[in-house]
C-alpha positions as CSV (number, residue, x, y, z in Angstrom):
1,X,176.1,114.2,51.6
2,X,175.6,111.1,50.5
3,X,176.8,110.3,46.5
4,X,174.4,109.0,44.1
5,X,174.3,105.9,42.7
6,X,174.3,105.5,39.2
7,X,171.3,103.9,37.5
8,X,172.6,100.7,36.2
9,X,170.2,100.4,33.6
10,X,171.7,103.7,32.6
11,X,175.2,102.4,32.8
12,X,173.9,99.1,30.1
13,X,172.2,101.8,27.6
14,X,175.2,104.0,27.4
15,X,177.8,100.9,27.0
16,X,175.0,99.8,24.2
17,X,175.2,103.9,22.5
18,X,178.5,103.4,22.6
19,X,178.4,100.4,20.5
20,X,175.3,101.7,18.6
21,X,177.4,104.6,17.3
22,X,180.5,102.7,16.6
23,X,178.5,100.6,14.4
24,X,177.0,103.2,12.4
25,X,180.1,104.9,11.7
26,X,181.6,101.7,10.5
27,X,178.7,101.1,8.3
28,X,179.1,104.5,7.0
29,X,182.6,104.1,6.4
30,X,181.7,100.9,4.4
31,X,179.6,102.6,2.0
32,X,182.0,105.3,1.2
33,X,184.8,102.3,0.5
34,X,182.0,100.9,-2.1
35,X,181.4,104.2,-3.6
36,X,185.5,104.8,-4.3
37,X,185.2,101.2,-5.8
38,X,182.7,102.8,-8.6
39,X,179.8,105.0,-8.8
40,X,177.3,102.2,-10.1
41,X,175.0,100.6,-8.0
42,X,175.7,97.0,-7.3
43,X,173.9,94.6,-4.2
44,X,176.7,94.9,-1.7
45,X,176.4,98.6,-2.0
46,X,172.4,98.3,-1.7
47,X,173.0,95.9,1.3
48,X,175.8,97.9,2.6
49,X,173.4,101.1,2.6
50,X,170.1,99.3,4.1
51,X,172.4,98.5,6.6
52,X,173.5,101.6,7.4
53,X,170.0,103.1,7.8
54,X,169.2,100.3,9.8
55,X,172.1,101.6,12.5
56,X,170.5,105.2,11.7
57,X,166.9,104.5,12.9
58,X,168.5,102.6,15.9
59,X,170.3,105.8,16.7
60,X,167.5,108.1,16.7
61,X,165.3,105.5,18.5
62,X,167.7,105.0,20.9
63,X,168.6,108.4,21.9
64,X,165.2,109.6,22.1
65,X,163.5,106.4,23.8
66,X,166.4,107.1,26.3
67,X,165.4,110.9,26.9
68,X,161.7,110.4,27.0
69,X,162.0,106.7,29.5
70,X,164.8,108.3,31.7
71,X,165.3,111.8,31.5
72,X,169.0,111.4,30.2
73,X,170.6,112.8,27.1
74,X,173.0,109.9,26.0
75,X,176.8,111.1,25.0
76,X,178.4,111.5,23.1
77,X,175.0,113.8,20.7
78,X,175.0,111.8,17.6
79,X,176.6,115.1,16.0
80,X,177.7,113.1,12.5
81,X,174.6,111.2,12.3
82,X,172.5,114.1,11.9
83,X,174.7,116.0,9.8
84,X,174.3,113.0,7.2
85,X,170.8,113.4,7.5
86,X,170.9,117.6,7.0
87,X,173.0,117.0,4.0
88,X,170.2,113.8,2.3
89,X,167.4,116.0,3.4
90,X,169.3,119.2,1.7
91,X,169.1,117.2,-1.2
92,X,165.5,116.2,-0.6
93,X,164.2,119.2,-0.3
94,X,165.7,120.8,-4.1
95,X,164.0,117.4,-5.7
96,X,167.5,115.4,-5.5
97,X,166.6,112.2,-4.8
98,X,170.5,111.1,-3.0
99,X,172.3,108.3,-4.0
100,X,172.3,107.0,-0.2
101,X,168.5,106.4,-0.5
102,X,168.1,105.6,-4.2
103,X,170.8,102.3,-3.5
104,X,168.7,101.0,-0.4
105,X,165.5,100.4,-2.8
106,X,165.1,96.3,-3.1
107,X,162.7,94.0,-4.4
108,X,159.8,92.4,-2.0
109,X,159.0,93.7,1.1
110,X,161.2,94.3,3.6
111,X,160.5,93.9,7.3
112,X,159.0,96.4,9.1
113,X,160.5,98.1,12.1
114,X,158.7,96.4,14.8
115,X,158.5,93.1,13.4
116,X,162.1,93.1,12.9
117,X,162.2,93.8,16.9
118,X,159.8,91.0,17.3
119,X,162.0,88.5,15.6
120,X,164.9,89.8,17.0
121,X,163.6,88.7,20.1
122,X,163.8,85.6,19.1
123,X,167.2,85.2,17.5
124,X,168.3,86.5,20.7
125,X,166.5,83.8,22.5
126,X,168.3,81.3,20.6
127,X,171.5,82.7,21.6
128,X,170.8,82.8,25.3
129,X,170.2,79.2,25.3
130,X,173.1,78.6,23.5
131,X,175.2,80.5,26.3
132,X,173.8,78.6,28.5
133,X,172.2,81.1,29.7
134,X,168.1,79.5,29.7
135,X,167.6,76.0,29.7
136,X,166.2,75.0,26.8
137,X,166.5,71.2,24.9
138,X,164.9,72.9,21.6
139,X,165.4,76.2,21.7
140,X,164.8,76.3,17.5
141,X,161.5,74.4,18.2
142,X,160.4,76.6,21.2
143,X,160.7,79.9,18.7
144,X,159.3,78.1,15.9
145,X,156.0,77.0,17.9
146,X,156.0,80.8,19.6
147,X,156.0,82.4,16.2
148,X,153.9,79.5,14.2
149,X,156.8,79.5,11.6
150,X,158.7,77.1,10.2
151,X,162.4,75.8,10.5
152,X,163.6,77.3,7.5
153,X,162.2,81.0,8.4
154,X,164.2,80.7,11.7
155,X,167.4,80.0,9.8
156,X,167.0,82.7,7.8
157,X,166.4,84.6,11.1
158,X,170.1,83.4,12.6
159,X,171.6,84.2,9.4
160,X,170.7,87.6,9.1
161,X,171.0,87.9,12.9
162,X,173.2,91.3,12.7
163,X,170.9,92.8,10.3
164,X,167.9,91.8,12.7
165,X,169.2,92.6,15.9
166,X,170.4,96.1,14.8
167,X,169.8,98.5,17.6
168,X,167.4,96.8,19.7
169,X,168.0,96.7,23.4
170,X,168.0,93.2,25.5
171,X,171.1,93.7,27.4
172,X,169.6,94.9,30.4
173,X,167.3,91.9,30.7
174,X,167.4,89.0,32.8
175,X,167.2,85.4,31.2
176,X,163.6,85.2,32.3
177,X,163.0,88.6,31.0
178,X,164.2,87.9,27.6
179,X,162.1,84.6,27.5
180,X,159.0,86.5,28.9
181,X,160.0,89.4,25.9
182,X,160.7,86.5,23.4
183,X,157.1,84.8,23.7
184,X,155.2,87.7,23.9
185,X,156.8,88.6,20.7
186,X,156.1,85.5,19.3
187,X,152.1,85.4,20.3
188,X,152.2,88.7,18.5
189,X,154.1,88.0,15.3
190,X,151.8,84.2,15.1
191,X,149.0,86.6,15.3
192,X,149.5,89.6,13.1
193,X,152.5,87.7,10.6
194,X,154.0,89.6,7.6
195,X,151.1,91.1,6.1
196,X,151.1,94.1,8.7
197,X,153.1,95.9,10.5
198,X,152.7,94.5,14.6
199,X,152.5,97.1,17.3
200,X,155.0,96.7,21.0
């Protein structure tokens, strides 16, 4: 009988839960070490607990993306994830409004889910290029023309680059892939901006 071969797009996904997971527990773990600094709220605990739904919503993407693309149940089950989210929706449903959500309000408008994957695409871009991994004189320039914005809204892309990149999967694309993924991305973001939410 001839053995299977594993998927190797499979293999990338579960190296990138691995990661995922790892990631939210740190950010979890960060929150609590703000909370034992002092009950109050302050802006590294508001950051500190954005970013840790951020790694939240990338889990529960993830995992189910993965089930509904492939057929495959990642592993380890995000067992500690969703008991978090039992114990804030306990809360939520006797009219406790939790701490963990009450920290993460902030002023403006944050980015939506799917623009934040469309501009991750092109922080990622950036990075490739400067790996050496696409050829690209101007990669800044190329991203700024693809998404019609300006040089200063890119830096404030690369700067937030963990934040923006958060859970969203390029690791299994090719170099031509990513720069295929990156101005589509782009046309769409030029298109729709910050006033809506964009649709992938």
């Amino acid at each position: 009988m001839t053995e299977q071969k594993p998927n190797p797009t499979i293999q990338i996904l579960c190296e990138e839960w691995t990661e995922l997971l790892d990631q939210e527990e740190a950010a979890f773990q960060e929150i609590c070490r703000l909370d034992a600094e002092g009950p109050e709220k302050s802006k590294a605990k508001s950051e500190a607990v954005r970013h840790w739904w951020m790694a939240v919503n990338a889990v529960l993407w993830m995992f189910t993306r993965t089930r509904l693309q492939y057929d495959y149940e990642l592993q380890p089950f995000p067992q500690y994830v969703f008991a978090r989210l039992a114990d804030i929706s306990e809360e939520i449903s006797t009219g406790i409004v939790p701490k963990i959500i009450e920290y993460a309000r902030i002023g403006g408008r944050p980015l939506y889910l799917l623009e934040r994957h469309h501009i991750a695409y092109g922080v990622l871009y950036i990075e490739a290029v400067s790996r050496g991994d696409i050829a690209d004189r101007s990669p800044n320039k190329t991203v700024r023309t693809a998404y019609n914005v300006t040089a200063k809204a890119v830096q404030g892309w690369m700067k937030r680059r963990d934040e923006i990149c958060l859970g969203v999967p390029f690791k299994s694309l090719s170099p031509e892939k990513l720069k295929e993924k990156m101005l589509h991305c782009g046309s769409v973001y030029s298109h729709i901006g910050r006033g809506a939410p964009s649709e992938n």
